[in-house]
KELUMVO-375084 format. One record per residue (C-alpha): residue number from 0; residue in three letters; x, y, z. Coordinates in steps of 0.25 Angstrom, whole numbers, plus 5000, padded with zeros to 4 digits. Each point is the difference from the previous one (the first is absolute). Last residue first. Layout:
   num   residuo   east   north     up
   NUM       ala      X       Y      Z
...
END
This chain:
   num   residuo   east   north     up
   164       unk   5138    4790   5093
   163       unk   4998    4995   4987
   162       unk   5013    4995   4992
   161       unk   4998    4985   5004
   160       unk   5015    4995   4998
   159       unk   4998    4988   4990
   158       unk   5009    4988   5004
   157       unk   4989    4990   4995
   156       unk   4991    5007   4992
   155       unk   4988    5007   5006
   154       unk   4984    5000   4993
   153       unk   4999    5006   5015
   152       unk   4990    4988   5003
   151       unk   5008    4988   4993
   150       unk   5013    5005   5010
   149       unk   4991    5000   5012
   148       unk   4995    4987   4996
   147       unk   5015    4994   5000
   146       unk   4999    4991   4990
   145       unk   5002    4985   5003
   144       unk   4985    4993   4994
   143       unk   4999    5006   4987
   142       unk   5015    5002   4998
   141       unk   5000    4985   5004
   140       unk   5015    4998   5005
   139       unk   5004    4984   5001
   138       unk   5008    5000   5015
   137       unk   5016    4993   4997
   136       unk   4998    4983   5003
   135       unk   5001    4996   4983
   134       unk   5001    4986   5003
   133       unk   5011    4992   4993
   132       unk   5009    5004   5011
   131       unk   4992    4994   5011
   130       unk   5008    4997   5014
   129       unk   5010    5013   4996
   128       unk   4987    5008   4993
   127       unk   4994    4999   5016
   126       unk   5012    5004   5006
   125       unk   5001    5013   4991
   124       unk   4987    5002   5002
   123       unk   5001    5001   5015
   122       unk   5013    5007   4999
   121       unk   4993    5012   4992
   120       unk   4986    4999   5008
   119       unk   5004    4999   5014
   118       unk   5008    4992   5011
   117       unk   4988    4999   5010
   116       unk   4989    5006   4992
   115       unk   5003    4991   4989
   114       unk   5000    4988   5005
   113       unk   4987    5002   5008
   112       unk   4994    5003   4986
   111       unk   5007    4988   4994
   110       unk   4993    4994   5011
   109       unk   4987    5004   5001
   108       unk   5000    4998   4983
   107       unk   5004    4986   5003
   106       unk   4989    4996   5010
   105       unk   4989    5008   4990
   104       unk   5002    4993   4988
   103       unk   4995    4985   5007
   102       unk   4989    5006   5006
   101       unk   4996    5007   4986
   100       unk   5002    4988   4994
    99       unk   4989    4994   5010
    98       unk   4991    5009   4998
    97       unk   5000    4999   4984
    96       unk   4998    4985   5003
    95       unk   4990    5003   5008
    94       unk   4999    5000   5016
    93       unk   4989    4991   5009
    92       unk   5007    4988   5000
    91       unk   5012    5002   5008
    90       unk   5006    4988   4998
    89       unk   5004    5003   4985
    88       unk   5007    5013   5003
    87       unk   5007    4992   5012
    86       unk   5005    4990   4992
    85       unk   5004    5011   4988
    84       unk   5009    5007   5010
    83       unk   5006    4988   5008
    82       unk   5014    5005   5002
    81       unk   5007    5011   5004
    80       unk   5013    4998   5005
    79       unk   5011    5007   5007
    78       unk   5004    4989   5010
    77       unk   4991    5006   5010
    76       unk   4988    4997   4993
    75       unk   4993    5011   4994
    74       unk   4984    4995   5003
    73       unk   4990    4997   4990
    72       unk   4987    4996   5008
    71       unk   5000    5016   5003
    70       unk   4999    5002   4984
    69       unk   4985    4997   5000
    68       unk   4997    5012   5007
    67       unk   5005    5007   4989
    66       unk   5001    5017   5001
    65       unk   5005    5000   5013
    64       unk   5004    4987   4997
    63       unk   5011    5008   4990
    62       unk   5005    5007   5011
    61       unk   5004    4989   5007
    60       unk   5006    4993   4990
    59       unk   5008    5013   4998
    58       unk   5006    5000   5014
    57       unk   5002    4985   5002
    56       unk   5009    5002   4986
    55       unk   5007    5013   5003
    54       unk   5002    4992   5015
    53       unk   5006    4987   4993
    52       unk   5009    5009   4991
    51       unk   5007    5006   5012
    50       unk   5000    4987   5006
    49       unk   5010    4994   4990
    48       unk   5007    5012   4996
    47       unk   4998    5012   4995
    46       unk   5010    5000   4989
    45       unk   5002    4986   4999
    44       unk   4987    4998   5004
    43       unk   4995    5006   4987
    42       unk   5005    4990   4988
    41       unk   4995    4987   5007
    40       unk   4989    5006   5004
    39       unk   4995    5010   4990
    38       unk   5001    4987   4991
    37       unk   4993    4989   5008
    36       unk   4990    5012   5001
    35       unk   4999    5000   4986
    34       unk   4999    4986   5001
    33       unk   4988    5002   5007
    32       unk   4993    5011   4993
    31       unk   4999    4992   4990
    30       unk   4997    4985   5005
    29       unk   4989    5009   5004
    28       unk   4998    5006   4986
    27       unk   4999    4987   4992
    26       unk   4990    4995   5011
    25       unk   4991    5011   4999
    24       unk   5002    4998   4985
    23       unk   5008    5012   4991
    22       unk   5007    4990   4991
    21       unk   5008    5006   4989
    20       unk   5013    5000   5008
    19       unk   4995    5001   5018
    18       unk   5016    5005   5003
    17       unk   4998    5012   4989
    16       unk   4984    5002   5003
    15       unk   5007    5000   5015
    14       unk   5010    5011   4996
    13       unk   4990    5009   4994
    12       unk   4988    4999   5010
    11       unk   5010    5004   5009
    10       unk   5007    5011   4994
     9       unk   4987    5005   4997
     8       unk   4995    5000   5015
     7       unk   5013    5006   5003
     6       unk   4996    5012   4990
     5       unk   4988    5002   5005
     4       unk   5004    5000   5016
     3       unk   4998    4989   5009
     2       unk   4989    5004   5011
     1       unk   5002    5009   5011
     0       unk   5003    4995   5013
END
């Protein structure tokens, strides 16, 4: 399964530096990540209900072990919780703190990615700004980053005709 995209990952990283406040810890960001998942589960399972929010959750913490190993001792519990991010983090031993946040990122970013690609974009992001209104959710655009190459290479505006045939 192919990873969360760039602008998931952002989204990510925005909402748990929201829910983490001005303390970016291992620890502050697995309490993080799971109250934010407190969040997508209380607001979400109305929509997809109970057991359609456990499977987006056993499916991305699954993803991200691929990544993690040390995620597999963190397990989706069937009531819709995730818990134990930072213990697990710590148990581990062998990781960094840089790894571990990147752990704790990547379970989130799987499944807003899941999110996504189930209900897409527009309606995903419209439930995501409805859990956190005072997070800006909509994709940030990097021109240096989100031009189309084939668009910088003609030297092209965007809705220019090419006029070479």
């Amino acid at each position: 399964m192919k990873p969360a995209n760039s602008a998931m990952q952002a989204l990510t990283r925005r909402l748990l530096a929201h829910e983490a406040g001005e303390n970016p810890t291992v620890d502050a960001l697995a309490d993080a990540a799971e109250r934010a998942f407190d969040k997508l589960r209380l607001y979400l399972s109305k929509i997809l209900g109970a057991d359609g929010f456990h499977v987006l959750l056993r499916r991305a913490a699954t993803l991200a072990q691929a990544d993690f190993p040390w995620l597999k001792s963190v397990p989706a519990q069937s009531d819709g919780f995730l818990k134990g991010l930072a213990a697990a983090a710590r148990a581990s031993g062998a990781i960094t703190d840089a790894e571990a946040i990147e752990g704790i990122f990547a379970v989130p970013a799987h499944f807003l990615r899941l999110l996504e690609e189930f209900i897409g974009q527009d309606l995903s992001l419209s439930l995501l700004q409805g859990i956190w209104p005072e997070v800006d959710v909509l994709p940030q655009f990097d021109p240096d980053r989100d031009v189309d190459p084939a668009i910088s290479q003609r030297g092209g505006k965007l809705g220019e005709e090419e006029t070479t045939r």
